[in-house]
N, C-alpha and C positions, 0 to 999 in steps of 0.2 A: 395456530388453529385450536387452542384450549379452550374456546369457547364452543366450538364444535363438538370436540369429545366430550366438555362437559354434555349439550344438550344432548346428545346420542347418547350417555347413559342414564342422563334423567329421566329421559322417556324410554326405556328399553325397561327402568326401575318400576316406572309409573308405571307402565301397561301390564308387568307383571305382579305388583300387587294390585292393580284393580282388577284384573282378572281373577284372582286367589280370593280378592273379598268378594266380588259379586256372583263366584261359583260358589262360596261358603253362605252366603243369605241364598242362596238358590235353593241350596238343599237342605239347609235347615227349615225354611216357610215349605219345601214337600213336605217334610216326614211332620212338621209341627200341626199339618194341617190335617194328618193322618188319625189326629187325639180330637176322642168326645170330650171339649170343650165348649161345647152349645155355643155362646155368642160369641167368641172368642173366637173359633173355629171357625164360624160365618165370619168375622170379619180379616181373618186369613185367606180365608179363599176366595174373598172379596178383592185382594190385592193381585195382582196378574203378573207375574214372575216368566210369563212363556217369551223374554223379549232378551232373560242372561244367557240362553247357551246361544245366539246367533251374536250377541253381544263379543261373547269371550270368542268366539272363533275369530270375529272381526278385529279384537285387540292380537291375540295370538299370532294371525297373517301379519299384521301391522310389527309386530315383535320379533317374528322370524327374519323380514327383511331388515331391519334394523340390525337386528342381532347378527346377520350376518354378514355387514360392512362390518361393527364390531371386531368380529370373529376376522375379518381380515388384518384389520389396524393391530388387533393383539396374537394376530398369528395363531390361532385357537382351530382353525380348517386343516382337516386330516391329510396328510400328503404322503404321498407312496415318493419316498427318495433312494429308495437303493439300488437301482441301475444310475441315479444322477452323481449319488455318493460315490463310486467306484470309476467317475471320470475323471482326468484330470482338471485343475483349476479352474484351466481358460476354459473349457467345454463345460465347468458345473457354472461358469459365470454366464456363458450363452445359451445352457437349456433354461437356466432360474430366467432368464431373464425372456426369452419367448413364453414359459410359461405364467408367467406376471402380464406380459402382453396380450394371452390369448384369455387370461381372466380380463384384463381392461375393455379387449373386445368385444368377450361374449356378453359381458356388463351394461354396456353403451350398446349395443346392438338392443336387449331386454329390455333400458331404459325407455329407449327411443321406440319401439314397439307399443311398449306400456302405453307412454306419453299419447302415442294415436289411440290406440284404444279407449282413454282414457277422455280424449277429445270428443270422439266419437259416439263416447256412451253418455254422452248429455252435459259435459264441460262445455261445450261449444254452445250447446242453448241458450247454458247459466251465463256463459260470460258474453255473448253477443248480446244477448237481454239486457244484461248488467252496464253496456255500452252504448245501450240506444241502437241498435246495430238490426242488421235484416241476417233472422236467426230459419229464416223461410228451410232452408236445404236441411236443418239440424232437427232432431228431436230430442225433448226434455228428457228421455228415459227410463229405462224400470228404477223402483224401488226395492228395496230387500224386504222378505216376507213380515218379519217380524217388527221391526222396529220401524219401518217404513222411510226408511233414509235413500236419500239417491245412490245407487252403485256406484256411478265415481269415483265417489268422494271413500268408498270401501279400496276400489281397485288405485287409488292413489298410491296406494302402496309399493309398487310394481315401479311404475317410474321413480318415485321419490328415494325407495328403497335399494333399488337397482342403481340411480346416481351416483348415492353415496359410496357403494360399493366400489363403483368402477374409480370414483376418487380417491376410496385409500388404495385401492389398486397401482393406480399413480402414485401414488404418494410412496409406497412399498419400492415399486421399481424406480424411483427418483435415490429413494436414501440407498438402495440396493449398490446404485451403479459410484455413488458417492463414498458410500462408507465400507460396501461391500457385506453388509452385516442384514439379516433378515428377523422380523419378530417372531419371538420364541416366546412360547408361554409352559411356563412348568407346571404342567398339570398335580404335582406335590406339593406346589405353594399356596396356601393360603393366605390373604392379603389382610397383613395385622400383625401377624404371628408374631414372623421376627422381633416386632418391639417389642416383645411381652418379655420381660425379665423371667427367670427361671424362678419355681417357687423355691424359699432356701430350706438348706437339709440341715434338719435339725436331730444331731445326736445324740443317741440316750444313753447316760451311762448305767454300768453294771450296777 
């Protein structure tokens, strides 16, 4: 599945530098628009910028549920273990492993909520429409204020997000029960580091 992890962190990449650039033109065309520059200044504020902050909240939501399948697959989710630590083996192998379960759960339960809502909020229109199909019971649905996009396709997020999650979920308590070993991420490491050779010291004589 490395084509998996790749795509989850190409886009976890992308969505957080488009977001950092399109908040960075945001606020540079405010304050630039703020300067007596006569035509210049008309044709700034000619440009319509009121469509990046509903933008970046829409990648942000999009980036949170991503990032936090992520955050499973690398172990990165804060976890309180020190009544599980203080068990014996077999009992730290049976709480880890209900607790891996009632994350798959509550995940697939999310998804699957999501997914209706998501039908409901005007997916079913699009795609009975898209079908040739009788979309009579369904409505096309709102749009978002700004950018005027269907909400769907915003709350997409929630199921597509919420899958992935409950996948590495599985995936966590499959290698769990295999290898008995859980992902750890050191929050002291930095990723590169290590290959960097030390700079050499160079001695000065008297």
């Amino acid at each position: 599945m490395k084509w998996l992890d790749h795509l989850e962190e190409i886009l976890i990449t992308f969505l957080i530098a488009a977001a950092t650039l399109v908040i960075f033109v945001a606020v540079v065309h405010r304050y630039a628009s703020g300067f007596p520059l006569s035509a210049f200044q008309d044709f700034l504020l000619d440009i319509n910028m009121g469509w990046a902050q509903e933008l970046c909240i829409i990648m942000f939501v999009w980036m949170a549920k991503f990032g936090a399948a992520y955050g499973v697959r690398q172990g990165i989710h804060v976890g309180v273990d020190v009544l599980v630590n203080r068990l014996s083996p077999d009992r730290q192998r049976i709480m880890t492993s209900v607790a891996l379960s009632a994350g798959i759960l509550f995940t697939g339960i999310v998804a699957m909520l999501g997914a209706r809502m998501v039908w409901e909020n005007g997916l079913a229109y699009v795609a009975l429409n898209a079908l040739g199909l009788d979309a009579a019971g369904h409505y096309e649905g709102p749009t978002t204020p700004d950018l005027e996009w269907p909400t769907w396709i915003v709350y997409m997020a929630v199921p597509l997000g919420s899958s992935l999650m409950c996948f590495r979920f599985v995936q966590v308590l499959l290698n769990f029960w295999r290898t008995g070993d859980l992902p750890h991420h050191d929050h002291g490491h930095v990723d590169g580091l290590d290959e960097l050779e030390p700079f050499p010291v160079v001695e000065q004589k008297p």
